[in-house]
NUVODREN-292275 format. One line per 4 residues: number of its first residue (from 1); for each residue x, y, z of C-alpha. Coordinates in pm, 1 decimal. Example, Ala and Ser with C-alpha at 12.3 -4.5 7.8 and 13.67 -1.06 7.14 Angstrom:
# NUVODREN-292275
1	1230.0/-450.0/780.0 | 1367.0/-106.0/714.0
This chain:
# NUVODREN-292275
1	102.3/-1868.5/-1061.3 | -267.9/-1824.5/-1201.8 | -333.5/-1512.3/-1014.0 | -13.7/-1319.4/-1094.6
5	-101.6/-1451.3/-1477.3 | -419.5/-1263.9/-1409.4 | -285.6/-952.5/-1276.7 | -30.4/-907.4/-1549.9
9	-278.2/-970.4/-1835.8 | -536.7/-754.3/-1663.4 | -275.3/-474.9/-1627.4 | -236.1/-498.9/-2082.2
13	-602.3/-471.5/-2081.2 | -629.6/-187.0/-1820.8 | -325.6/-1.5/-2062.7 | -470.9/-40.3/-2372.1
17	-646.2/341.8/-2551.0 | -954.8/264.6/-2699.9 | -1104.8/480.4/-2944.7 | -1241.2/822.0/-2744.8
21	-1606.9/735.7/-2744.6 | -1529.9/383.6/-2599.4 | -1269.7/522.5/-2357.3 | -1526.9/758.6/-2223.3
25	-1795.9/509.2/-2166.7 | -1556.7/244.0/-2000.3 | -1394.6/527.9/-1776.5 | -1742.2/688.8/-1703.9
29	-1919.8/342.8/-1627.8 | -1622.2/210.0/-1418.2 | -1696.1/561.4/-1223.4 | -2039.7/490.6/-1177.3
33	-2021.7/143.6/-1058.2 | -1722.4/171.5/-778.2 | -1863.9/547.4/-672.0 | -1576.4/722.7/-760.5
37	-1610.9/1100.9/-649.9 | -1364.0/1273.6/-828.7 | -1357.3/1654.6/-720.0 | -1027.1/1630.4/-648.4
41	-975.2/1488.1/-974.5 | -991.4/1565.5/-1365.8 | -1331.4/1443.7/-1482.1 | -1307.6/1061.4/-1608.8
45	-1303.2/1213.3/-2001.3 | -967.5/1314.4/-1932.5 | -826.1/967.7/-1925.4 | -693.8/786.0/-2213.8
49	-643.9/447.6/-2030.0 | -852.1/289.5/-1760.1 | -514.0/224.8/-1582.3 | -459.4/614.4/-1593.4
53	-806.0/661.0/-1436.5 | -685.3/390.0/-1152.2 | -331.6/614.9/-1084.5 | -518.7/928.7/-1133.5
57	-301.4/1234.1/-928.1 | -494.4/1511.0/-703.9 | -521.2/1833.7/-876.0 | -412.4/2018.5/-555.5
61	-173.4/1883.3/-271.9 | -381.2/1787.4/55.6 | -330.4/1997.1/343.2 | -121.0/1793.8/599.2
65	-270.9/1725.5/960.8 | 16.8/1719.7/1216.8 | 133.3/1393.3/1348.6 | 172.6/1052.5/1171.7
69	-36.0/1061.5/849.3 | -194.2/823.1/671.2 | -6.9/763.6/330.5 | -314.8/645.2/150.1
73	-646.3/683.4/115.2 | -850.5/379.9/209.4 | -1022.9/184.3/516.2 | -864.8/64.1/812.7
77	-850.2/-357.7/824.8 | -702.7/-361.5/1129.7 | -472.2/-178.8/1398.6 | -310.2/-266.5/1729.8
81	0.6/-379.0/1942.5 | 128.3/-685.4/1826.2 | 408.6/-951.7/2031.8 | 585.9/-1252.7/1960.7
85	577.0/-1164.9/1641.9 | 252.8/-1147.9/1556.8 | -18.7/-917.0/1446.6 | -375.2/-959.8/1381.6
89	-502.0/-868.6/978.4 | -853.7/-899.6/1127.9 | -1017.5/-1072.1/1444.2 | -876.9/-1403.8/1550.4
93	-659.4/-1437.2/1217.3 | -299.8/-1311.0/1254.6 | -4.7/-1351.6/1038.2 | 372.6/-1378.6/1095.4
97	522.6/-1005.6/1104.3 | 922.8/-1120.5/1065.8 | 789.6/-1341.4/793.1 | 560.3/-1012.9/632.2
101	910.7/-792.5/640.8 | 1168.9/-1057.2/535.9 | 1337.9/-1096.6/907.2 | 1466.0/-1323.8/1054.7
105	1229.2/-1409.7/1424.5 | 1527.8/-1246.3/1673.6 | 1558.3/-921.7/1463.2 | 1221.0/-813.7/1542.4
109	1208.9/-645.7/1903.3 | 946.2/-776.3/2089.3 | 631.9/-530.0/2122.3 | 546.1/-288.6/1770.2
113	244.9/-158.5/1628.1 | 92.0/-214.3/1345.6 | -209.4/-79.2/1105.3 | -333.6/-218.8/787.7
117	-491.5/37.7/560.6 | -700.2/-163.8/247.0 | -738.0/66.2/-56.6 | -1037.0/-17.0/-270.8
121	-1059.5/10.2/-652.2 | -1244.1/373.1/-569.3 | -937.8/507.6/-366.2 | -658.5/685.8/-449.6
125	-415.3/494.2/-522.3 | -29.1/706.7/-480.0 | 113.9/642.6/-155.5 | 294.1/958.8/24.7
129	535.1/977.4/317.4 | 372.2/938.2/658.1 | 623.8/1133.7/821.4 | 1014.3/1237.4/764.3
133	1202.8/955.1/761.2 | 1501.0/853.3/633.8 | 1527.8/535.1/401.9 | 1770.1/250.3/521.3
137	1618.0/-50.6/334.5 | 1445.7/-169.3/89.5 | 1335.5/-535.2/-13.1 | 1100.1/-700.0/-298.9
141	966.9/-1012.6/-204.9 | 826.2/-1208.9/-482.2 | 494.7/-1401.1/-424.3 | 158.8/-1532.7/-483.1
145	-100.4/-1204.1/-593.8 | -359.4/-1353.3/-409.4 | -704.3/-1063.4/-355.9 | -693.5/-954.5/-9.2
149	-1074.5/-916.6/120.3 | -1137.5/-999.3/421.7 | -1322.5/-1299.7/328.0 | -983.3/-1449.4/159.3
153	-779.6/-1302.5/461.2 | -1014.1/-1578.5/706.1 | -943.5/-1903.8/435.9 | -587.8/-1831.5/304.0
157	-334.3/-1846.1/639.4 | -53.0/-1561.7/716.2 | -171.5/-1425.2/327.8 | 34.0/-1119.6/359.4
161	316.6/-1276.3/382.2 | 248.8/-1469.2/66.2 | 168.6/-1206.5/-178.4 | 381.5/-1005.5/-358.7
165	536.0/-730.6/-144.3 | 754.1/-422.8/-140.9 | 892.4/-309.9/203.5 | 1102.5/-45.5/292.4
169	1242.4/-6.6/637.3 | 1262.9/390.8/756.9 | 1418.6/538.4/1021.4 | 1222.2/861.7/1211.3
173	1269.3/1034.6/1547.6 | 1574.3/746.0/1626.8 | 1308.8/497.4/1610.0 | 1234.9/174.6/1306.3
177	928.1/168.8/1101.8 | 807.6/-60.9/789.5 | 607.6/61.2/509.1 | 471.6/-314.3/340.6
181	315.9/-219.3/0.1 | 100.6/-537.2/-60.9 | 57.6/-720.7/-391.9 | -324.3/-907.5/-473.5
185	-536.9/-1015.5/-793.6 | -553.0/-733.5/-1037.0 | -251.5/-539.3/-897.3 | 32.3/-639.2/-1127.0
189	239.2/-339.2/-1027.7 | 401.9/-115.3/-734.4 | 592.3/151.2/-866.2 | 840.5/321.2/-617.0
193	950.1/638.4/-766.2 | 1298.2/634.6/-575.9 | 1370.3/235.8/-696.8 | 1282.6/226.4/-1047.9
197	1531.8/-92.4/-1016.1 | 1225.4/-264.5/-834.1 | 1016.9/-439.9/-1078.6 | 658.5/-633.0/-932.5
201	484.4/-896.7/-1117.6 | 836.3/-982.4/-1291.3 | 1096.8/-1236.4/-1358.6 | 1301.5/-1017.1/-1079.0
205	1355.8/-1322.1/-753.3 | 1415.5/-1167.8/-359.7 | 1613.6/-883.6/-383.4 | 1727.4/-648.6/-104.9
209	1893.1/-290.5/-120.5 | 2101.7/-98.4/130.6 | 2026.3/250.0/89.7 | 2243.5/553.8/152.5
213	2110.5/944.1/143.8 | 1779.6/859.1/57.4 | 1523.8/1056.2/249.9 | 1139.8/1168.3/221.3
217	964.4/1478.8/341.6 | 641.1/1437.1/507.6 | 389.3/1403.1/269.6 | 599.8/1333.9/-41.0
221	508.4/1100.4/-310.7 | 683.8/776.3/-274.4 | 498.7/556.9/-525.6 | 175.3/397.3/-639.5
225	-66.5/77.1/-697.4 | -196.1/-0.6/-1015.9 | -514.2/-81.2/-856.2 | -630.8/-94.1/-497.4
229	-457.7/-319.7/-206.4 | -309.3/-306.8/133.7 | -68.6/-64.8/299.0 | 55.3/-228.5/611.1
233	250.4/-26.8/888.1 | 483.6/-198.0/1192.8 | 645.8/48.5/1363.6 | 872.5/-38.0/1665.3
237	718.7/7.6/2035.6 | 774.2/313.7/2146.8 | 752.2/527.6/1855.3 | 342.7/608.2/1778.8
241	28.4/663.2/1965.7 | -252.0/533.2/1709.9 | -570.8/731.0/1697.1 | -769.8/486.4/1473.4
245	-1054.0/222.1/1492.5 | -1091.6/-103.0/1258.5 | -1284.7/4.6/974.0 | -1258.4/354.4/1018.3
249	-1235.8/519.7/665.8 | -912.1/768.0/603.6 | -754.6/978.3/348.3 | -403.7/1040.5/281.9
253	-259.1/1338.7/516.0 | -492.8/1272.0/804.9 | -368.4/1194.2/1104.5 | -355.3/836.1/1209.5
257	-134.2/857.3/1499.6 | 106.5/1099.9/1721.8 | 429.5/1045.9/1860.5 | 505.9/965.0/2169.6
């Protein structure tokens, strides 16, 4: 497909070291357009690669807020109950959930939650546990890398589902949540440190794990984008109180929800 053509050849550009000077004027101008603050970050001189300004780490580990945290930084698209399997990305535009996560329609208990957290080419862009949780699942769902504005989400029907995705299913508190790890234009990769065997914008076709004594602390690392994208959340009913408001800005290890 012409967008994941994009992505990929975007990502060789984004890798290659220019000469310092250039480097520093590419990294410092790429700041100054997207509004990057950075004082939880090495200044932009310290990167040899745009793409290691995009994955840039946070000199010190965030102080955790109790609760379900947010695993990314970014702006909330969109966050609710959802039924019959569906959920809303924004107003009056839903999209299939059991279609999103690779179910089939009866293995979806009626009734969940969901949030969709949109990470901008400003944010951070590592992903961290939410919560404890063990890992039962995981599945890589080839697909279209189609951008995901909200403009694109109105024209381009159940996108979500579409794109490129990684989703692992996680088991907290004797309840099932989802952690969907969206795909779009420019975001050739998703790295999950746990499943190097999961390869994005590759030859790799559907391919679905069963997982055995794999589990995450609260505010571990689990991966990271290559550039911004979406983060979407279903979590059975039941399981969270959300504490958020569509297009409510967040950082990673603030509280997004308690449980219930």
């Amino acid at each position: 497909m012409l967008q994941n053509a994009i992505s990929h050849y975007f990502g060789v550009l984004c890798a290659k070291k220019f000469p310092r000077a250039i480097q520093n004027f590419i990294n410092k101008s790429y700041v100054n357009y997207f509004k990057i603050d950075l004082s939880e970050f090495l200044p932009a001189s310290n990167y040899d690669s745009l793409n290691a300004l995009f994955t840039r780490s946070l000199n010190q580990p965030r102080k955790l807020d109790e609760g379900f945290i947010s695993p990314s930084d970014g702006k909330i698209f969109y966050a609710g109950k959802g039924a019959h399997n569906q959920a809303f990305s924004i107003k009056n535009c839903d999209y299939n959930v059991s279609e999103l996560l690779g179910l089939n329609e009866n293995e979806l208990n009626d009734g969940f939650d969901y949030v969709g957290i949109y990470l901008s080419p400003r944010d951070y862009h590592h992903f961290h546990a939410p919560c404890d949780f063990e890992l039962l699942g995981a599945k890589y769902m080839p697909g279209a890398l189609w951008s995901v504005s909200k403009a694109l989400l109105k024209k381009v029907k159940n996108l979500y589902a579409k794109n490129e995705r990684v989703v692992l299913e996680c088991k907290s508190k004797d309840k099932i949540f989802w952690l969907v790890f969206v795909g779009a234009l420019n975001v050739g990769k998703i790295s999950i440190d746990k499943l190097p065997q999961i390869q994005t914008n590759a030859k790799q076709g559907l391919a679905s794990y069963k997982l055995n004594d794999i589990s995450y602390q609260k505010g571990e690392h689990i991966g990271k984008f290559e550039l911004g994208s979406t983060i979407v959340i279903i979590a059975q009913d039941g399981f969270l109180n959300l504490k958020i408001q569509e297009d409510q800005s967040i950082k990673y290890a603030q509280n997004i929800a308690d449980f219930k």
